[in-house]
C-alpha positions as CSV (number, residue, x, y, z in Angstrom):
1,X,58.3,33.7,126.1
2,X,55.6,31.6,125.5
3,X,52.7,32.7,123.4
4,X,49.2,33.9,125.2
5,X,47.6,32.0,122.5
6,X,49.3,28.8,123.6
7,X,49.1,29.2,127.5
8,X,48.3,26.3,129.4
9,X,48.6,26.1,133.0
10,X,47.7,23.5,135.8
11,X,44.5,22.5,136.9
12,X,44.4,20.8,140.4
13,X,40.7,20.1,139.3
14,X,41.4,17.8,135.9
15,X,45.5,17.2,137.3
16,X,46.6,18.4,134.0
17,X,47.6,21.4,132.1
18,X,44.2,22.9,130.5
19,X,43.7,26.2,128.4
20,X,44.6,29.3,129.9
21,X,41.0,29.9,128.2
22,X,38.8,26.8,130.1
23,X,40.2,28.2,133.0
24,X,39.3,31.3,133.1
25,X,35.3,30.1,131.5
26,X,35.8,27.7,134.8
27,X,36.2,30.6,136.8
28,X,33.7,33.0,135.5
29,X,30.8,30.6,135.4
30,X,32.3,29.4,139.3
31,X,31.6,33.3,140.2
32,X,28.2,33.6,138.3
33,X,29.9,35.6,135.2
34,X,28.8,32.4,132.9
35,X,26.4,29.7,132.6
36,X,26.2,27.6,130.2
37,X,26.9,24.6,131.4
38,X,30.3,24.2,131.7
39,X,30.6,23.7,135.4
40,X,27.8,21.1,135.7
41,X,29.9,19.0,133.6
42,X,32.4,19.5,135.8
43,X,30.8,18.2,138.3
44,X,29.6,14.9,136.6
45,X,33.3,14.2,135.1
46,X,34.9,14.8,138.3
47,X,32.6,13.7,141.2
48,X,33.1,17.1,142.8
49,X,30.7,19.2,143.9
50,X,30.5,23.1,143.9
51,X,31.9,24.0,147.3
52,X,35.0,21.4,146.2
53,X,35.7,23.1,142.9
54,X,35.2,26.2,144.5
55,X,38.0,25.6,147.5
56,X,40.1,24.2,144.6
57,X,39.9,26.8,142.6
58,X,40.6,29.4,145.2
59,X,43.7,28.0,146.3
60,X,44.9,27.6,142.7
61,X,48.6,28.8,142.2
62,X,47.8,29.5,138.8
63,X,44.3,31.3,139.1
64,X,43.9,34.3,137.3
65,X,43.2,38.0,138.5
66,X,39.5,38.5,137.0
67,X,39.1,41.7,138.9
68,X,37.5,40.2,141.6
């Protein structure tokens, strides 16, 4: 079983396994939970904007349960 402190999993937004960690800041600053800055430079790195990140991230496989 792989360690939590090692988990990595998918990101359709970067195509690459990330952090279980950035994914879930990603995710709380995406739902208002966070913000520091994190998702703007999202935005600039991948040429997305909000309403893409946001689709993506809903129809992740691997997004997590935050409860809400």
């Amino acid at each position: 079983m792989k360690s939590v402190k090692n988990a990595n999993w998918f990101c359709p937004i970067f195509r690459k396994n990330i952090a279980e960690g950035m994914c879930l800041h990603i995710n709380y600053e995406r739902l208002g939970f966070l913000s520091d800055g994190c998702l703007d430079e999202i935005l600039k790195v991948t040429g997305m904007n909000r309403d893409e990140v946001n689709r993506t991230c809903e129809a992740c496989q691997n997004r997590p349960n935050i409860g809400v």
